[in-house]
C-alpha positions in Angstrom: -0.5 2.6 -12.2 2.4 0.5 -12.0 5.5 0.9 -14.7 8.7 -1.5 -15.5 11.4 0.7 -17.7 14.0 -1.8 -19.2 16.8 0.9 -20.5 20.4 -0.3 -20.2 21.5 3.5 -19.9 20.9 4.5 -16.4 21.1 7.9 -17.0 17.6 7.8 -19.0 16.4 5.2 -17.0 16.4 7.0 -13.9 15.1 10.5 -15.5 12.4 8.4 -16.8 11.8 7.1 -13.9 11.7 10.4 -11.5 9.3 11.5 -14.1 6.7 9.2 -14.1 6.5 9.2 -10.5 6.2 12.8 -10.1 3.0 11.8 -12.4 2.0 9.3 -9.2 2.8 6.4 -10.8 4.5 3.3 -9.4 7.8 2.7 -11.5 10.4 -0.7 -11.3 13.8 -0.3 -13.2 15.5 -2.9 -14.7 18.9 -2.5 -16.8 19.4 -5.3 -18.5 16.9 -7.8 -20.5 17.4 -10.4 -18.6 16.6 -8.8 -15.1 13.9 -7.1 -17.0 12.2 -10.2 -18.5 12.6 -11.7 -14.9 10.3 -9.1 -13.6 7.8 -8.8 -15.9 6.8 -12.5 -14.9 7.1 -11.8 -11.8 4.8 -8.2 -11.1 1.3 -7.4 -12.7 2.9 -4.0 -14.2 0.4 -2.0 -16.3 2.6 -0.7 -19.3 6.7 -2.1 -19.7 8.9 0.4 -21.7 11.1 -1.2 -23.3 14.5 -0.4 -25.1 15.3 -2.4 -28.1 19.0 -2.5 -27.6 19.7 -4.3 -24.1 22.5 -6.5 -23.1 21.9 -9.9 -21.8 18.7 -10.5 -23.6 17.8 -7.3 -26.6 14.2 -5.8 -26.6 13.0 -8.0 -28.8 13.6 -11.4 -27.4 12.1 -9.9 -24.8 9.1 -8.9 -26.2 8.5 -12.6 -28.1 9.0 -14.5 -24.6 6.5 -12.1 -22.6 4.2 -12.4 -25.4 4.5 -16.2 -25.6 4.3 -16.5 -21.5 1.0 -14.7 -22.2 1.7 -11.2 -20.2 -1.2 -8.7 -20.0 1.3 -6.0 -19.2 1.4 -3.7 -22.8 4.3 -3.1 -24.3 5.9 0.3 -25.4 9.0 -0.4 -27.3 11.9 2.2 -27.2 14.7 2.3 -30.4 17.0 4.4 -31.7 16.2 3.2 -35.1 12.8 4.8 -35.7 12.2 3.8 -39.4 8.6 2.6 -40.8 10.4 -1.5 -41.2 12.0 -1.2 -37.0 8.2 0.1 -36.7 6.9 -3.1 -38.0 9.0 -5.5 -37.0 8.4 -4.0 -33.2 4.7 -4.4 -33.8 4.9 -7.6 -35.1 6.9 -8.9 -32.4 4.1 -8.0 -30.0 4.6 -4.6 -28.8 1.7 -2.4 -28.0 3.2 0.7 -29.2 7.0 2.2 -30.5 8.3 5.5 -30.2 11.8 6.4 -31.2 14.7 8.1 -29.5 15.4 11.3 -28.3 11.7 10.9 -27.6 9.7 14.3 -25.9 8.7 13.1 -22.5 5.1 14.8 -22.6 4.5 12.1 -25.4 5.4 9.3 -23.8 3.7 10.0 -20.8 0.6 10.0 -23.0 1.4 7.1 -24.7 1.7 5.0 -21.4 -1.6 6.5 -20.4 -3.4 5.5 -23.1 -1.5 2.1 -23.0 -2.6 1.5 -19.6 -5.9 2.2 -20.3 -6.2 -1.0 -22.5 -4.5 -3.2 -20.1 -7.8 -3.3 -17.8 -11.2 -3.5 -18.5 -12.2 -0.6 -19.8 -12.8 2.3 -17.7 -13.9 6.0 -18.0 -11.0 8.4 -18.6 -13.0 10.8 -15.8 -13.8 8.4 -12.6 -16.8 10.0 -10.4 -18.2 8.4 -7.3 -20.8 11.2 -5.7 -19.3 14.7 -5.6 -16.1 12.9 -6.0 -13.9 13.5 -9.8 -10.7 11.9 -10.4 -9.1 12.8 -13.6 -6.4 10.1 -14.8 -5.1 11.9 -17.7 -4.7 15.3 -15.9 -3.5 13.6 -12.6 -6.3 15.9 -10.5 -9.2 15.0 -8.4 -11.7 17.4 -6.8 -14.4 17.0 -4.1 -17.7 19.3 -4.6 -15.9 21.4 -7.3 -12.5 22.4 -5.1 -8.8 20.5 -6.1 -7.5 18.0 -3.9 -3.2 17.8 -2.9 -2.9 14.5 -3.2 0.6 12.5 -2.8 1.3 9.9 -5.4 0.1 6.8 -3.6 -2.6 8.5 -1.9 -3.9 9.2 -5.7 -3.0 6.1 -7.0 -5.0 4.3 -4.1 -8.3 6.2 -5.1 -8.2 5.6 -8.8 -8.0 2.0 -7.9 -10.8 2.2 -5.7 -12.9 4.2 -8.0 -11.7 2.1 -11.1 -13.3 -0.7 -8.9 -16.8 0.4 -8.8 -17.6 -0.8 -5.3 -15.3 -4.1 -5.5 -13.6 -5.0 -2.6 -9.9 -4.3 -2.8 -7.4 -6.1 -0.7 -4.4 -4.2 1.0 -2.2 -6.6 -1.0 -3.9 -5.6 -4.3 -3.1 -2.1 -3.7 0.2 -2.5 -2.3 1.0 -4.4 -5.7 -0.6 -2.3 -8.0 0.3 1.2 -6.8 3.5 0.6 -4.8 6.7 -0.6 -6.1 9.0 -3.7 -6.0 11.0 -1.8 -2.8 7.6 -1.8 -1.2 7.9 -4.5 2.1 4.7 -6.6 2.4 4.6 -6.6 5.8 4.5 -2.8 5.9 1.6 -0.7 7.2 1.7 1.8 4.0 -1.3 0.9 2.8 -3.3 1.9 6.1 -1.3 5.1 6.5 -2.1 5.9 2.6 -5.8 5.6 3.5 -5.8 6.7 6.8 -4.4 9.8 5.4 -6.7 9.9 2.2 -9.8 10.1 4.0 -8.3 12.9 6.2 -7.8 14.7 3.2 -11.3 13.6 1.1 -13.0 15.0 4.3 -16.0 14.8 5.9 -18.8 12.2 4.7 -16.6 9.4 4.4 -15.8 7.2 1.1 -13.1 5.0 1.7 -14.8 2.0 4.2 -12.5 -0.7 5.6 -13.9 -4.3 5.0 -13.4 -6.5 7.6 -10.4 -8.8 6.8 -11.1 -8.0 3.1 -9.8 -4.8 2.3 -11.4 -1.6 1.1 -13.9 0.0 -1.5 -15.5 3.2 -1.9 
């Protein structure tokens, strides 16, 4: 799952941003609207949090030029201004969801879960492929019953690959959609992720490599 947060106060910004990625996500930060708007063309991000109050370009100009560039990513609008009419003018601008500030972190996690959930075709909340269980919303995943360790891109690879129902997935797919914008394309992360996710999946192999395609379960 890959995350763009577009908070001018750095401060939040980056607790935001440690927290989601302790929650294996993929998270971008931009501090301004401008450099924010700029990425959300550019990257296929699965949910944007967005503050309302930016400099350079505010929240919702923001929100009216991604929604009229047609941009899949949802849209969780931040304010400090949580009253019902900032409510519905947020909504009506295009934004998926709005959740004021101070805001308890628990509940936005959740609501960039659920969020992310519509941004793809819909997909059970509970992936299973043979003895196999990945649960997104609990960010756990067991083989034959026992829990898995699994490192942030190592999880976010396999819910990818599960999500995909036997599709073949690139590397550059997976190196867009679960790494972030530091992430060189040349690199060989994407082999050492899987490399070391099938050490750790164990015997009887699920991960195959797809000759100059990619991989699928």
């Amino acid at each position: 799952m890959r995350i763009l947060i577009v908070e001018d106060d750095e401060e939040v910004a980056h607790a935001v941003a440690v927290g989601l990625r302790r929650q294996r996500m993929a998270v971008d930060v931009a501090l301004d609207g401008l450099s924010g708007l700029e990425r959300a063309l550019v990257n296929d991000y699965d949910v944007i949090v967005l503050d309302r109050d930016l400099p350079g370009m505010d929240g919702d100009t923001v929100c009216a030029k991604l929604v009229v560039a047609d941009c899949r990513s949802r849209v969780l609008m931040l304010t400090a201004a949580a009253t019902t009419e900032d409510l519905v003018d947020g909504l009506n601008l295009g934004a998926d969801d709005y959740l004021g500030k101070p805001f308890d972190f628990r509940v936005l996690t959740a609501r960039i879960i659920a969020l992310a959930r519509r941004t793809h075709p819909a997909v059970p909340p509970v992936l299973q492929h043979g003895d196999i269980e990945l649960d997104a919303a609990q960010r756990r995943v067991t083989r034959r019953g026992e829990p898995i360790d699994l490192a942030p891109k190592e999880f976010g690879v396999l819910e990818l690959l599960l999500a995909a129902q036997g599709r073949v997935v690139s590397a550059e797919e997976l190196l867009e959609r679960v790494w972030d914008e530091s992430a060189d394309p040349f690199t060989k992360s994407v082999k050492i992720t899987i490399s070391r996710l099938r050490a750790k999946l164990g015997d009887e192999p699920v991960i195959h490599t797809v000759a100059k395609s990619g991989y699928r379960v």
